[in-house]
C-alpha positions as CSV (number, residue, x, y, z in Angstrom):
1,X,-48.6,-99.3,-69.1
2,X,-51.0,-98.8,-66.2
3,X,-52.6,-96.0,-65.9
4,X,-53.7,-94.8,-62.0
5,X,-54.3,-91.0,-62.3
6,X,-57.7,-90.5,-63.7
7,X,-59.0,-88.2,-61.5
8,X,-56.1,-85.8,-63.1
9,X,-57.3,-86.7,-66.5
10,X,-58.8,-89.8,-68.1
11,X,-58.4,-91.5,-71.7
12,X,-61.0,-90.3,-74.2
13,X,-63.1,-93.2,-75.5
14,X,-62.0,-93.8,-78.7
15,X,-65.8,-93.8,-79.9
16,X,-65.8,-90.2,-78.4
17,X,-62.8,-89.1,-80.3
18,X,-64.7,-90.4,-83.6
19,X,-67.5,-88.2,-82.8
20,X,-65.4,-85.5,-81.9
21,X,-63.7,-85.8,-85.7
22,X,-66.9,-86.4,-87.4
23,X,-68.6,-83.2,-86.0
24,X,-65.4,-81.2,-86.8
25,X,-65.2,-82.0,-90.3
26,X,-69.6,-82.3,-91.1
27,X,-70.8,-79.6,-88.8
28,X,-68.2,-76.8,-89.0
29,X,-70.5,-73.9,-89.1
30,X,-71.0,-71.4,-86.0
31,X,-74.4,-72.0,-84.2
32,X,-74.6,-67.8,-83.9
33,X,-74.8,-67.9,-87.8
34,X,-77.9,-67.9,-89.8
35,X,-77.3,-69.6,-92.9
36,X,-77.7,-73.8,-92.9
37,X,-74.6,-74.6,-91.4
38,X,-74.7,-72.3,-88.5
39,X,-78.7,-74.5,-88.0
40,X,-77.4,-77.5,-88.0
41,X,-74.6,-77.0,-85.5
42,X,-77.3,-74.8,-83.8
43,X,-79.6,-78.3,-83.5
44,X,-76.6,-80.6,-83.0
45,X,-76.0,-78.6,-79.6
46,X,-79.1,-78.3,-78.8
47,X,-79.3,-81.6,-79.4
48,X,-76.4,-82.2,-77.0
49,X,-77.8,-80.8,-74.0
50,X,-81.1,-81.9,-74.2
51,X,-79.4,-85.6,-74.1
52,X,-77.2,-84.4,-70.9
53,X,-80.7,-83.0,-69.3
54,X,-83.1,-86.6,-70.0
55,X,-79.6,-88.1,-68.6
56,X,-79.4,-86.2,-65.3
57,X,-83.4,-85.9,-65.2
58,X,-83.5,-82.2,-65.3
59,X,-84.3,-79.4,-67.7
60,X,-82.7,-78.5,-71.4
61,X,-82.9,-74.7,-70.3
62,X,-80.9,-76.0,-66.7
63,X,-77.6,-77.1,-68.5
64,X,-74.9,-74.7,-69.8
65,X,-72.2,-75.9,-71.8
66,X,-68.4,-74.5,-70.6
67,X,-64.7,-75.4,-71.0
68,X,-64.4,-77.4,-68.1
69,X,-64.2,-77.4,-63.9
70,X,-62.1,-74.4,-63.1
71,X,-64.2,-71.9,-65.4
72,X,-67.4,-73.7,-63.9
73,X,-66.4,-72.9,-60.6
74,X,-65.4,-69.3,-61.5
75,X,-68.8,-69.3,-62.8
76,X,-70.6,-70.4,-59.7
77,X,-69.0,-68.0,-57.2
78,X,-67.8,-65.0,-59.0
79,X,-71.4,-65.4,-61.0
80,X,-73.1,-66.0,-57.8
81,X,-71.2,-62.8,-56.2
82,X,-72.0,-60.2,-58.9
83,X,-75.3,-61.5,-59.3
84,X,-76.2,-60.6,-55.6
85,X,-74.1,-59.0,-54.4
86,X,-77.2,-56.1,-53.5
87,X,-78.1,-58.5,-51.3
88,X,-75.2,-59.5,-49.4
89,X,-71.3,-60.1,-49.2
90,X,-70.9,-63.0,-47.2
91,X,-69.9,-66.9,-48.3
92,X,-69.2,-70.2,-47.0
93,X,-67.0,-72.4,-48.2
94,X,-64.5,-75.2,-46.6
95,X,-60.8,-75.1,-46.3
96,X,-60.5,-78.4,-48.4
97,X,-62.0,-76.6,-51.6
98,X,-60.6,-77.0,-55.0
99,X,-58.0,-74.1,-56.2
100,X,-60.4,-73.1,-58.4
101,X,-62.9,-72.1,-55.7
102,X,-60.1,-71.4,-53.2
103,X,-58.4,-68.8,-55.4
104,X,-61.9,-66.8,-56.4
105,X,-62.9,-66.8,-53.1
106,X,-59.3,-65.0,-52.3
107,X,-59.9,-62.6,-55.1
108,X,-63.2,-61.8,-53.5
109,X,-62.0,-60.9,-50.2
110,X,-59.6,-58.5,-52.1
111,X,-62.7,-57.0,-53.1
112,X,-64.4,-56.9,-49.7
113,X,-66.2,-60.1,-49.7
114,X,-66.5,-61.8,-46.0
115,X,-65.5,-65.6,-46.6
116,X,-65.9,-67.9,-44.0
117,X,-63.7,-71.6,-44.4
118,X,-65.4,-74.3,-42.8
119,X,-63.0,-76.6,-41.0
120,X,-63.1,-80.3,-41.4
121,X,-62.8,-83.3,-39.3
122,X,-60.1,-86.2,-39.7
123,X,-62.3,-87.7,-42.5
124,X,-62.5,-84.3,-44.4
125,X,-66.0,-83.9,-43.6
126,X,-67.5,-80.4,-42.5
127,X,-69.5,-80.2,-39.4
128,X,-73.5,-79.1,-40.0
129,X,-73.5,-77.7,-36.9
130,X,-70.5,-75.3,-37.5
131,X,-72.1,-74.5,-40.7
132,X,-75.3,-73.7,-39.4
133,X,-73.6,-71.0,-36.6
134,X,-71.8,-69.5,-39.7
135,X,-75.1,-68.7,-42.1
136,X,-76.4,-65.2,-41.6
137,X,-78.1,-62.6,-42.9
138,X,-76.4,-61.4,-45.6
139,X,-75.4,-65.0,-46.8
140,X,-75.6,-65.5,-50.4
141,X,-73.5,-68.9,-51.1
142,X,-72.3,-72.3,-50.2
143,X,-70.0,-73.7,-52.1
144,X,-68.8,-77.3,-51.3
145,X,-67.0,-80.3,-53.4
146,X,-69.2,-83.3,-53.2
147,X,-66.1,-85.8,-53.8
148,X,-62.5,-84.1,-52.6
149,X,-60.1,-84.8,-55.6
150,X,-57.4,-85.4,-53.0
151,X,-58.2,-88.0,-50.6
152,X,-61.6,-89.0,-52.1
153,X,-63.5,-87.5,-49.0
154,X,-67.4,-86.8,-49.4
155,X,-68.8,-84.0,-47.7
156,X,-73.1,-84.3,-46.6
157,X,-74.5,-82.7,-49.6
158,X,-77.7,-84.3,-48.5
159,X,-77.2,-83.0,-45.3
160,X,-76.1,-79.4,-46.4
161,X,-79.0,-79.3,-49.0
162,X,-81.9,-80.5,-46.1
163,X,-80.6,-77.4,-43.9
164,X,-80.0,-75.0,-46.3
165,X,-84.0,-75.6,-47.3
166,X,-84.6,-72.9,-44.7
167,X,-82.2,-70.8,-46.3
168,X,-84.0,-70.2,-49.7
169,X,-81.8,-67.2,-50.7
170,X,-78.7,-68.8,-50.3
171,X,-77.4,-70.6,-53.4
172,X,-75.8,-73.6,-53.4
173,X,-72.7,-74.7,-55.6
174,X,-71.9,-78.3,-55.5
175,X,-68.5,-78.9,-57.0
176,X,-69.4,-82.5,-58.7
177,X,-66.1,-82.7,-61.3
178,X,-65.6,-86.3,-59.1
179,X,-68.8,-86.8,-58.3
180,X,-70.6,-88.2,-62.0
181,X,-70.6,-91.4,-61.9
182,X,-69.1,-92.5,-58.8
183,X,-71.7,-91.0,-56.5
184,X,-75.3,-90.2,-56.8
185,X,-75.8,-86.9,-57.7
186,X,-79.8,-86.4,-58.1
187,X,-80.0,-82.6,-58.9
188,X,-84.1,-82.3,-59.6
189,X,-84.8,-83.5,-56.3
190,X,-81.9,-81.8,-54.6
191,X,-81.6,-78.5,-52.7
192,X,-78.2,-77.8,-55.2
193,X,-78.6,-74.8,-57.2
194,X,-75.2,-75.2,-58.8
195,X,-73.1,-77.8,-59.9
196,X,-70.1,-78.2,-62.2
197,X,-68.9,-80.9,-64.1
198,X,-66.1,-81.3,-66.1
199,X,-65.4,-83.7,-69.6
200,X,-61.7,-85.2,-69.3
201,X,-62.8,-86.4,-66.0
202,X,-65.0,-88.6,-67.5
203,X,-63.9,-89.7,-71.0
204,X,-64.5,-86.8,-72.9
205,X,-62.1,-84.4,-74.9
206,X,-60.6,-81.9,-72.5
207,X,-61.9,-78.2,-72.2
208,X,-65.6,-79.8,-72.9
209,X,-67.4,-79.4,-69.3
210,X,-70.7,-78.5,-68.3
211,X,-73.1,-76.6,-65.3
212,X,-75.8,-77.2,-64.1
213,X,-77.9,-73.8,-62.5
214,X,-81.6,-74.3,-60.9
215,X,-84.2,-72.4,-62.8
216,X,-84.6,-69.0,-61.2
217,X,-81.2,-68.8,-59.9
218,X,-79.1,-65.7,-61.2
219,X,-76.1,-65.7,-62.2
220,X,-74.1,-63.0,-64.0
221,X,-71.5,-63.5,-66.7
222,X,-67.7,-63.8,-66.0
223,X,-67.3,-63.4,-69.5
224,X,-68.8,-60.6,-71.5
225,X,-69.3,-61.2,-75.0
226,X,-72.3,-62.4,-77.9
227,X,-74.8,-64.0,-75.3
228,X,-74.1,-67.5,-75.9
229,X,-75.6,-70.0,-73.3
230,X,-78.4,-67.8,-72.7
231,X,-75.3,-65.0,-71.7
232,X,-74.2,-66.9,-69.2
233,X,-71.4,-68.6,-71.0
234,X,-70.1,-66.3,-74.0
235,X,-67.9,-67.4,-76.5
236,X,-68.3,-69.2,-79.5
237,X,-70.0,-72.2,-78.4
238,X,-67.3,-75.7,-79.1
239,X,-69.5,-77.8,-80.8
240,X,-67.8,-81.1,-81.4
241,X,-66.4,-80.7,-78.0
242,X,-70.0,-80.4,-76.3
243,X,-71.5,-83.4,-78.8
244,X,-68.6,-85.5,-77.7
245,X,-69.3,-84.6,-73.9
246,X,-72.8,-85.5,-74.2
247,X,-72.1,-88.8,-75.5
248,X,-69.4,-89.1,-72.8
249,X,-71.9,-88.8,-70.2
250,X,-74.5,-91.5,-71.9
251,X,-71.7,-93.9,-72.3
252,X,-70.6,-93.3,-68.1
253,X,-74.2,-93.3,-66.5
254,X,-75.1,-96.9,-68.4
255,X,-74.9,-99.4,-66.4
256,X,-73.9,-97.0,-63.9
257,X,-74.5,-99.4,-60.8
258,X,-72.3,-101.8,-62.2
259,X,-69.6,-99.9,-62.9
260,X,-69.7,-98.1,-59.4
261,X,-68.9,-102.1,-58.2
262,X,-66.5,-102.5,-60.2
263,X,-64.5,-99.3,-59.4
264,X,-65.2,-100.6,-55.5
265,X,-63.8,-104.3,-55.9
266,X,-60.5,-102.6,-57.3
267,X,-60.4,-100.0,-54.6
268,X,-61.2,-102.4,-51.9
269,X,-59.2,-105.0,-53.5
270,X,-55.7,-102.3,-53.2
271,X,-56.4,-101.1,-49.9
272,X,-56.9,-104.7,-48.5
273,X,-53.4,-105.0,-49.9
274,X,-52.1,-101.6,-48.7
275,X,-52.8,-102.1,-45.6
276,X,-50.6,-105.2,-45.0
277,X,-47.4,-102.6,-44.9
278,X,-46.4,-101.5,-41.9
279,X,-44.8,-98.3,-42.6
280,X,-48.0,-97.5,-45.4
281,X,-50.9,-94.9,-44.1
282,X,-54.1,-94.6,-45.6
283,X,-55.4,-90.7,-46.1
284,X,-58.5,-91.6,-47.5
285,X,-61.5,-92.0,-45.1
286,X,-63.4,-95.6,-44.7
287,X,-66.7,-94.4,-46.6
288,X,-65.2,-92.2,-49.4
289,X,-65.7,-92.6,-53.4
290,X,-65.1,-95.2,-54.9
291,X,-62.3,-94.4,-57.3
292,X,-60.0,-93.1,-55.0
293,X,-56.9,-94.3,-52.6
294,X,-54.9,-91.4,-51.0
295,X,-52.0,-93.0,-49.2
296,X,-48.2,-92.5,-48.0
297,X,-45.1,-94.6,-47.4
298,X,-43.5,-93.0,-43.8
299,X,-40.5,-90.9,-44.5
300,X,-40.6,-91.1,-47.9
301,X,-42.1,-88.1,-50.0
302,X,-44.8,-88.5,-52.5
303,X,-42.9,-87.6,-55.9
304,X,-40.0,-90.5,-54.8
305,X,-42.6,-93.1,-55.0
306,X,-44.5,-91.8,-58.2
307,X,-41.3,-91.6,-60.1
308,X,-40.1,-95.5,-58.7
309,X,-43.3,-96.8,-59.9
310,X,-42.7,-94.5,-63.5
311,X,-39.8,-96.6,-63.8
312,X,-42.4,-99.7,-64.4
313,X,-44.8,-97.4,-66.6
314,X,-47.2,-97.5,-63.5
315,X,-48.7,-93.9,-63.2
316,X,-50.0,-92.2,-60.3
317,X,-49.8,-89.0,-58.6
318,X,-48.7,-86.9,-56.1
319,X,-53.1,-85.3,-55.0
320,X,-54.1,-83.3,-57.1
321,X,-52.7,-82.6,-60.6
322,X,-54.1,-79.0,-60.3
323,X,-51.1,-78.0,-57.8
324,X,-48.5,-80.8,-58.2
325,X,-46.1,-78.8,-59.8
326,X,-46.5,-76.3,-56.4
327,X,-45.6,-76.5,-53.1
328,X,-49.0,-76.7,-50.9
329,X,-50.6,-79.7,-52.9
330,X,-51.4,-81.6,-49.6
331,X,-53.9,-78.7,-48.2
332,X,-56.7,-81.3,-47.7
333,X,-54.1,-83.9,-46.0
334,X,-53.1,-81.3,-43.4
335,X,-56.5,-79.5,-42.9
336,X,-57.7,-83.4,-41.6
337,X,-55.2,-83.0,-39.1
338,X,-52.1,-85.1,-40.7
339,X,-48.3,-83.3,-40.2
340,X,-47.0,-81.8,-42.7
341,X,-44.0,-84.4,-43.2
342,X,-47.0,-87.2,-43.1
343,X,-49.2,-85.2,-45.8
344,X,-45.8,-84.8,-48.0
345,X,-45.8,-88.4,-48.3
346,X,-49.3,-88.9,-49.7
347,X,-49.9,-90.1,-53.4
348,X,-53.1,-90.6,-54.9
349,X,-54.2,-93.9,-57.1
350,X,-57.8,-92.9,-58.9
351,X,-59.6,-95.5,-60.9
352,X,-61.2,-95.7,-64.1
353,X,-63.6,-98.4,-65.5
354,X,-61.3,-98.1,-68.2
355,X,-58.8,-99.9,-65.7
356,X,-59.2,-103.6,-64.5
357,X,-58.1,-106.6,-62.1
358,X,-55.0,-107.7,-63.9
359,X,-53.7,-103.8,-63.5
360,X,-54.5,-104.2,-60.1
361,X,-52.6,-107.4,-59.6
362,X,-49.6,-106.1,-61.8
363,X,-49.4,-102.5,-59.3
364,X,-49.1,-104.9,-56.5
365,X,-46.3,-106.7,-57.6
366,X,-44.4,-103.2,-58.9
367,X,-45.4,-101.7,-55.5
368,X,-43.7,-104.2,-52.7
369,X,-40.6,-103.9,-54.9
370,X,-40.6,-99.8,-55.0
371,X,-41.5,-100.2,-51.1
372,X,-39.2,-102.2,-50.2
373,X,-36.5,-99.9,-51.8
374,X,-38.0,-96.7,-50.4
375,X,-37.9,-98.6,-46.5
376,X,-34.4,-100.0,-46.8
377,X,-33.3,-96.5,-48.1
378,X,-34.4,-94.8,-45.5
379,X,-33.2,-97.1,-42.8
């Protein structure tokens, strides 16, 4: 089996899993509870997110543990929007968004919030200069994906975060669920305010995830409940989940350097290899992250060729795994200026440092074969 969709979801680490199960069955006890178990699965999470703040060089009361990328996001804008909303009803956002930040954005224009959608060029990048016309007044967000699960697109966080200095009200939400890892992401230093991360992207148990909010920054609760995460986050708190996560994150960011080669040698090594078909077109931009290929065979739609290559136990997907099942999955293809039959036919490959140059070699060979199937067919 090869496995190409990890920006859907990636294998746990198998020395993750064991300290998932060992903090299940030793440390059991609710951290809201005062008698010795609830303490020491108290100090175990504490313990947690002081490792993921020395890792990300910021500080333990900056981190807040949640169940993954989508509720993050909910957090950031819906939290950002309650939180101030005394001082304004206006956000920016682009078009190429994640559906978890698309769809709250909708549900707060139902409730009278002005949302502006930034359009992006044909490498899916957003134009400062448009983004500098829309900020106003009663701006109170900016919420942008630093690595587009899609096409692997990177928007100018830098960039955003330098002009957005002489905006000191307005927060800014980095969506970064593709970002550890892959790209540098150096949040004490950085005009972010906000960013989300979430586990099963990066080897961890899925609904483990994590945010990241700037001291000072307000946000209120989407969830009501026992004041867990300092209120922002209630809920009983999932500690083997969280201890697992933190771990997760050690075990990506060593070596980190290395493995951000490694991911680029396979990626580089594919497209070289894409490129040689005639009837194959590349999505994903020149400069873009290095664990993602978003491509399409002409003519031929996406699902055809994900199910030819299931057929070999070679697994990749159809964008993003958030919408596959919908119609509309291709938003980012289209918004970059691709037809809609030309954005039908896009797949995605998306790397892991779990995967390696023998997988690479053996999706070739699978791939002319299901190619040269899916081209005679359709002559």
């Amino acid at each position: 089996m090869i496995y190409f969709d990890n920006s859907a979801t990636t294998k746990a680490e198998a020395s993750v899993l064991r300290t998932y199960q060992t903090v299940s069955e030793q440390f059991f006890g609710n951290p809201s509870s005062l008698h010795q178990l609830g303490e020491k699965s108290r100090q175990l999470l504490n313990l947690s997110r002081k490792q993921i703040a020395v890792l990300l060089n910021v500080d333990n009361e900056e981190i807040y543990f949640t169940g993954g990328g989508t509720e993050g996001d909910n957090v950031a804008v819906k939290g950002t929007a309650m939180a101030k909303i005394n001082y304004g009803r206006h956000i920016i956002t682009s078009v190429t968004e994640h559906p978890a930040v698309i769809k709250s954005m909708e549900q707060l224009e139902h409730l009278g919030w002005d949302i502006t959608y930034l359009s992006v060029d044909d490498k899916g990048m957003i134009s400062l200069k448009e983004l500098k016309q829309a900020l106003r007044k009663d701006t109170i967000l900016v919420s942008l994906m630093a690595v587009n699960n899609e096409t692997g697109s990177l928007q100018p966080i830098k960039e955003v975060g330098a002009l957005l200095r002489h905006y000191p009200s307005v927060h800014f939400h980095v969506d970064a669920v593709q970002a550890l890892g892959k790209i540098d992401l150096e949040l004490s230093n950085s005009r972010i305010d906000i960013a989300v991360f979430s586990g099963h992207k990066f080897h961890a148990p899925k609904g483990s995830g994590f945010m990241y909010v700037r001291k000072g920054r307000k946000l209120a609760p989407v969830l009501s409940g026992g004041g867990q995460e300092n209120g922002l986050r209630n809920g009983t708190e999932n500690v083997p989940g969280n201890v697992a996560l933190a771990k997760a994150v050690r075990l990506l960011l060593e070596n980190q350097e290395a493995k951000k080669e490694n991911l680029l040698s396979m990626k580089n090594s594919l497209l070289d290899y894409l490129k040689t078909f005639q009837k194959v077109t590349i999505f994903s931009p020149e400069q873009s992250a290095p664990h993602i290929i978003c491509f399409g065979i002409k003519n031929s739609r996406g699902e055809v060729l994900v199910h030819a290559l299931e057929q070999d136990e070679i697994y990749i997907s159809t964008t993003s795994a958030c919408s596959s099942r919908e119609q509309g999955n291709v938003h980012s293809i289209k918004e970059m200026g691709y037809t809609i039959k030309q954005a039908e036919s896009a797949v995605r490959i998306s790397l892991s440092n779990m995967n390696t140059s023998l997988e690479i070699e053996a999706f070739k060979k699978q791939f002319s074969r299901a190619y040269e199937r899916l081209t005679t067919m359709e002559e």
